[in-house]
C-alpha positions in Angstrom: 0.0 0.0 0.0 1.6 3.6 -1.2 0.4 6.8 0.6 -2.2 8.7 -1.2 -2.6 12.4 -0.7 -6.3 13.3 0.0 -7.0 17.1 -0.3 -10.3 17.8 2.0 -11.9 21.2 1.0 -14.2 21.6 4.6 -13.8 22.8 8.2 -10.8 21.2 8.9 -9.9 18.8 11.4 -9.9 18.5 15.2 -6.3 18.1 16.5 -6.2 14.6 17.2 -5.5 14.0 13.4 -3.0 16.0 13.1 -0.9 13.1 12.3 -2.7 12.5 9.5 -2.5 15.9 7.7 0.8 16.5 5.4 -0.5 20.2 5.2 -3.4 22.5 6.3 -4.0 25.9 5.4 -7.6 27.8 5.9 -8.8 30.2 3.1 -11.3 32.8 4.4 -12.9 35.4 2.4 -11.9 39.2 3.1 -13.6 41.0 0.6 -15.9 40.5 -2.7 -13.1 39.9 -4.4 -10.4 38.8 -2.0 -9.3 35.8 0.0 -6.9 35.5 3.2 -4.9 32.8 3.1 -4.1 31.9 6.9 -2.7 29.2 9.3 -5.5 26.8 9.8 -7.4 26.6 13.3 -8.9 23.3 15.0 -12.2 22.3 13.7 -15.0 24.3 15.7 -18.1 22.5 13.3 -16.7 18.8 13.5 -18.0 18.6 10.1 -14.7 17.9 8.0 -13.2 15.9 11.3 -16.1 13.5 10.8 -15.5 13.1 7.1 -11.7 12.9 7.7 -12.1 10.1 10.0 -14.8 8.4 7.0 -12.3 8.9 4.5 -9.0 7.4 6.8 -11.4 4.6 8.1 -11.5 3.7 4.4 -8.3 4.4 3.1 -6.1 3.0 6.0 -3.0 4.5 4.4 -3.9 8.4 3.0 -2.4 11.3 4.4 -4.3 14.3 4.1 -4.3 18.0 3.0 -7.0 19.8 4.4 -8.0 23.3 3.0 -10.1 25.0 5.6 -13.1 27.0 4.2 -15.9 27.0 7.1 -15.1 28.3 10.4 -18.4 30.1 11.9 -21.0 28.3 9.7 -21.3 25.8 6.5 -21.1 28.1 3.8 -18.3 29.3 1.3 -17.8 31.3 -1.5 -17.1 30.1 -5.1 -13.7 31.9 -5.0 -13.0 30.4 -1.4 -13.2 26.8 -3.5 -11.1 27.6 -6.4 -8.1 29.4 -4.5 -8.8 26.3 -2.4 -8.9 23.9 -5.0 -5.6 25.4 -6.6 -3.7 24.8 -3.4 -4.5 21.2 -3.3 -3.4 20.5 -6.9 -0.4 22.8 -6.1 0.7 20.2 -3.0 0.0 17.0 -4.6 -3.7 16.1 -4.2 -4.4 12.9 -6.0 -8.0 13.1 -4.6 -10.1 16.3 -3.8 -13.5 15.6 -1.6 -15.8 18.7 -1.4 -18.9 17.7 0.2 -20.9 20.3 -0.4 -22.4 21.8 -3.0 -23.1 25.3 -4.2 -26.3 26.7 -6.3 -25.0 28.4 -8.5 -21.9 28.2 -11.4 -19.2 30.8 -11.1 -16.2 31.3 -14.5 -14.1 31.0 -11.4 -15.1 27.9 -10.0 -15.6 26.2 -13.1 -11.8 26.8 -14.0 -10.6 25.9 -11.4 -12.4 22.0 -12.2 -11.3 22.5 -15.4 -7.5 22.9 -14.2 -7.5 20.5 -11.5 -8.9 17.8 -13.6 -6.3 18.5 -16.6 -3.7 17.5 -13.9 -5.4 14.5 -13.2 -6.7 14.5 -10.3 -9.8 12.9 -8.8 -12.8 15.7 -8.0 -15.9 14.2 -5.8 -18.4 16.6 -4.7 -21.8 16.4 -2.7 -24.6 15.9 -4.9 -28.4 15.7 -3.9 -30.4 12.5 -4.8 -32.7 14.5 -6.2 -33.5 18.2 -7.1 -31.7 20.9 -8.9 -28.0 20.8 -9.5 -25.0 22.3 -7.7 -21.5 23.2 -8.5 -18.8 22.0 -8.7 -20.7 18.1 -8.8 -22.4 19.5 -11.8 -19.0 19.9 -13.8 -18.1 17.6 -16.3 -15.7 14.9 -15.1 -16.2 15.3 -11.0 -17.2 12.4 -9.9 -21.0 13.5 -7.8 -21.8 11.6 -4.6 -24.6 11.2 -3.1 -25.9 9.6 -0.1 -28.1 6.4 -0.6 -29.5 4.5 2.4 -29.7 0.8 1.1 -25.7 1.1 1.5 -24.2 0.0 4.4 -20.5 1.3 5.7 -18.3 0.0 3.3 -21.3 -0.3 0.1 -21.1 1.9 -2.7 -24.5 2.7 -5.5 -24.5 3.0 -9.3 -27.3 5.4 -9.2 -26.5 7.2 -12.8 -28.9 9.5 -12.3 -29.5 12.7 -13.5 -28.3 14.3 -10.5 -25.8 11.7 -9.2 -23.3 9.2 -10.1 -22.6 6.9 -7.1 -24.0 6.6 -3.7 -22.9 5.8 -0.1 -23.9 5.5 3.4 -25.4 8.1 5.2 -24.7 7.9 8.4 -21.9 8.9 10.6 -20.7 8.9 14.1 -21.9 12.2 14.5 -25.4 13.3 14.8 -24.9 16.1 13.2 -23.4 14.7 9.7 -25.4 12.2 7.5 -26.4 12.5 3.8 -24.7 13.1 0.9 -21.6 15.1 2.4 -21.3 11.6 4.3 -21.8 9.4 1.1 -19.1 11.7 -0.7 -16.8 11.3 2.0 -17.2 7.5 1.6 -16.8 7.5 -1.8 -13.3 9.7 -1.7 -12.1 6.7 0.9 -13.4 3.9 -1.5 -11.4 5.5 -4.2 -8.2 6.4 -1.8 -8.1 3.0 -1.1 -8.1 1.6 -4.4 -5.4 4.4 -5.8 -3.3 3.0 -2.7 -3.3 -0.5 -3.6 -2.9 -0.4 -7.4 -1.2 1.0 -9.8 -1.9 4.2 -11.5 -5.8 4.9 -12.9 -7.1 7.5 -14.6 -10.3 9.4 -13.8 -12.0 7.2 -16.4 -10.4 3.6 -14.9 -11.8 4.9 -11.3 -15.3 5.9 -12.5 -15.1 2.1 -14.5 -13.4 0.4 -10.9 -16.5 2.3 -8.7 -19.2 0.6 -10.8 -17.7 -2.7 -10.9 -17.8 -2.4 -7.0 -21.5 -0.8 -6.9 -23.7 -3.4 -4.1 -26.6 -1.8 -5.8 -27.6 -0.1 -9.4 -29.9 2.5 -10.4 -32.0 5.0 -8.1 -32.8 4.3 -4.7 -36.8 3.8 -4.7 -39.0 5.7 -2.2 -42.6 4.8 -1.5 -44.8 7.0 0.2 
């Protein structure tokens, strides 16, 4: 098993991982049109702890680079993401999780896809299971996760769905943390894993490796 460098664009993470993270760095927006670029603080939401610990529960042997963007609350700017996104390409990410999602496209945003996936590295962002789109899982070539609750830790969906490509577990340790940014996380550690333990894929040969592993195929059905 090689180290894989897993760039996680959330929170950041409580201290007792800090022997887990190569590098953190926390990118705050200053202005409309300006971002701060500071030394990263301990997690006060225990949202990207919780998918930290997902993602190195499922890839025993990734090291992590996390990009702080919430501090206060869950929300981000477009231009938070890509100065974000550029950093993690910039120290080596061979996987970038970003589970959330944002309503509406940005030229800055989009770019900053566009560049990260032109280097070759692995994009997974939150999706919803259903409803309107959001950026950057709406890009062509990120991989969108969603949550699906047939899977249990350790499952993975097909759902090729108009608004997502794979599924996971919803669930978490924490009570505050289930859904999609949960099945995203899952899905960045089922492909960490698999990068760790073969050699080289492309974005293509993962998307082909996560449907050969899929427990389940198509849409989760409701009733009701």
């Amino acid at each position: 098993m090689k180290p894989v460098r897993v760039a996680l664009l959330d929170s950041g993470v409580s201290s007792d991982l800090e022997a887990r993270v190569l590098v953190s760095r926390a990118f705050l927006q200053q202005a409309a049109d300006g971002i701060a670029e500071t030394a990263a603080v301990d997690d006060q939401l225990a949202h990207g702890s919780e998918l930290a610990r997902l993602i190195l529960s499922a890839a025993p042997t990734a090291m992590l680079l996390s990009a702080q963007l919430f501090t206060q609350k869950l929300v981000c700017t477009p231009l938070q993401v890509a100065t974000a996104l550029d950093w993690a390409v910039a120290q080596g990410a061979q996987v970038i999780n970003m589970s959330f999602g944002l309503r509406q496209d940005r030229p800055v945003l989009r770019e900053a896809c566009a560049g990260a996936l032109a280097a070759g590295v692995i994009l997974v962002a939150a999706a919803p299971a259903r409803g309107a789109a959001v950026y950057p899982a709406a890009y062509p070539g990120v991989v969108r996760a969603s949550g699906d609750a047939r899977c249990e830790p350790g499952e993975i969906s097909f759902l090729d769905s108009a608004q997502a490509d794979f599924g996971a577990c919803v669930h978490s340790s924490s009570p505050v943390v289930a859904g999609a940014s949960v099945g995203c996380a899952c899905i960045t550690g089922k492909i960490a894993d698999c990068l760790g333990s073969t050699t080289a894929m492309n974005q293509d040969e993962v998307r082909q490796w996560l449907v050969q592993q899929a427990s389940y195929r198509g849409r989760e059905r409701r009733s009701g």
